[in-house]
C-alpha positions in Angstrom: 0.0 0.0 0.0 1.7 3.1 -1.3 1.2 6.4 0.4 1.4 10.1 -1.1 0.7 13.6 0.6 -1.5 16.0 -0.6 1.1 18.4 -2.3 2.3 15.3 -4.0 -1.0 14.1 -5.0 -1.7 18.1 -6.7 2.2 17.7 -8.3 1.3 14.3 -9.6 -2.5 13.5 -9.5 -2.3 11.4 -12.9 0.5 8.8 -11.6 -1.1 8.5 -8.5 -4.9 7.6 -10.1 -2.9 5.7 -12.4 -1.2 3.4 -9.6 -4.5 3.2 -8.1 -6.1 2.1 -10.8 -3.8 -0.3 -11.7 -5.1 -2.0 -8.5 -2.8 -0.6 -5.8 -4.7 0.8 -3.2 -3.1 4.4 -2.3 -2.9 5.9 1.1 -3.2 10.4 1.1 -2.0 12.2 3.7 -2.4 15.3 5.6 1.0 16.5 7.5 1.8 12.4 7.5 -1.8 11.5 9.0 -4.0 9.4 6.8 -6.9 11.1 5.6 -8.6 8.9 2.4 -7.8 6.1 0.5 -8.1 5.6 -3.6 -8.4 2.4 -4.9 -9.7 1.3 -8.3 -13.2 0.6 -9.0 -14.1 -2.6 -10.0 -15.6 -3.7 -13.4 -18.6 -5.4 -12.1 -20.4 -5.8 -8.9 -19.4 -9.7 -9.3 -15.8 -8.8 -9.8 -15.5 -7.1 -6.5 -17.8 -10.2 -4.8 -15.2 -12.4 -5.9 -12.3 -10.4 -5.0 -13.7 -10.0 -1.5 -13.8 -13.9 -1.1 -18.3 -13.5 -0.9 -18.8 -15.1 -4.1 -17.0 -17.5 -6.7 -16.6 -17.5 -10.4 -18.7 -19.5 -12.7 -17.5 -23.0 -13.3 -18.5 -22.9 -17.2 -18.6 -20.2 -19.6 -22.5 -19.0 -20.6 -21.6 -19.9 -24.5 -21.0 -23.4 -23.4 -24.5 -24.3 -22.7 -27.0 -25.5 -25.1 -29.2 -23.1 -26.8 -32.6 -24.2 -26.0 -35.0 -25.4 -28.5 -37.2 -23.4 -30.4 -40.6 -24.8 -31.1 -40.8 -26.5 -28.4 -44.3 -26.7 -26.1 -44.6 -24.1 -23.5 -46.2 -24.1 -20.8 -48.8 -22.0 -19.4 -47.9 -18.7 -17.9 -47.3 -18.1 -14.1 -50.1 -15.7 -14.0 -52.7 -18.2 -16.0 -51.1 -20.9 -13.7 -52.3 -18.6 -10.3 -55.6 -17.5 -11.7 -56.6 -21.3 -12.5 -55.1 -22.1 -9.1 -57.7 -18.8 -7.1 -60.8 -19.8 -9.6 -60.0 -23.6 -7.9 -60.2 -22.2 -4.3 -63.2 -20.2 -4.5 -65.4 -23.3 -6.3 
């Protein structure tokens, strides 16, 4: 973790965003206290779940499943399904 004061972060903003975005997480201080932190922001919501240890990736890639068939039967809507189902109870 790298650490820059402010008058070093105004003399050389774009190498310091640049470290931080290159995943180092970068420490700013005031008169040598620690004041903020700048860190990259992640690419997905799922990128930084799985950074953080909260989720894992997936163990196949989406274009490896099968595309699923056209023309096939479908079945009767969720909302058909619960109307049949309240028409039931009230008989």
């Amino acid at each position: 973790m790298a650490q820059v004061g402010i008058r070093a972060l105004k003399q050389n903003a774009s190498a310091v965003v640049a470290e931080a975005a290159s995943g180092e997480t970068v420490t700013i201080t005031d008169r040598g206290r620690p004041v903020a932190q700048m860190t990259a922001i992640p690419m997905s919501r799922l990128a930084a779940l799985i950074g953080a240890g909260r989720a894992r990736p997936p163990l196949r890639d989406l274009s490896e499943l099968a595309a699923p068939k056209r023309g096939a039967a479908r079945s009767p809507s969720l909302s058909d399904t619960l109307a049949d189902m309240r028409d039931d109870e009230r008989c």
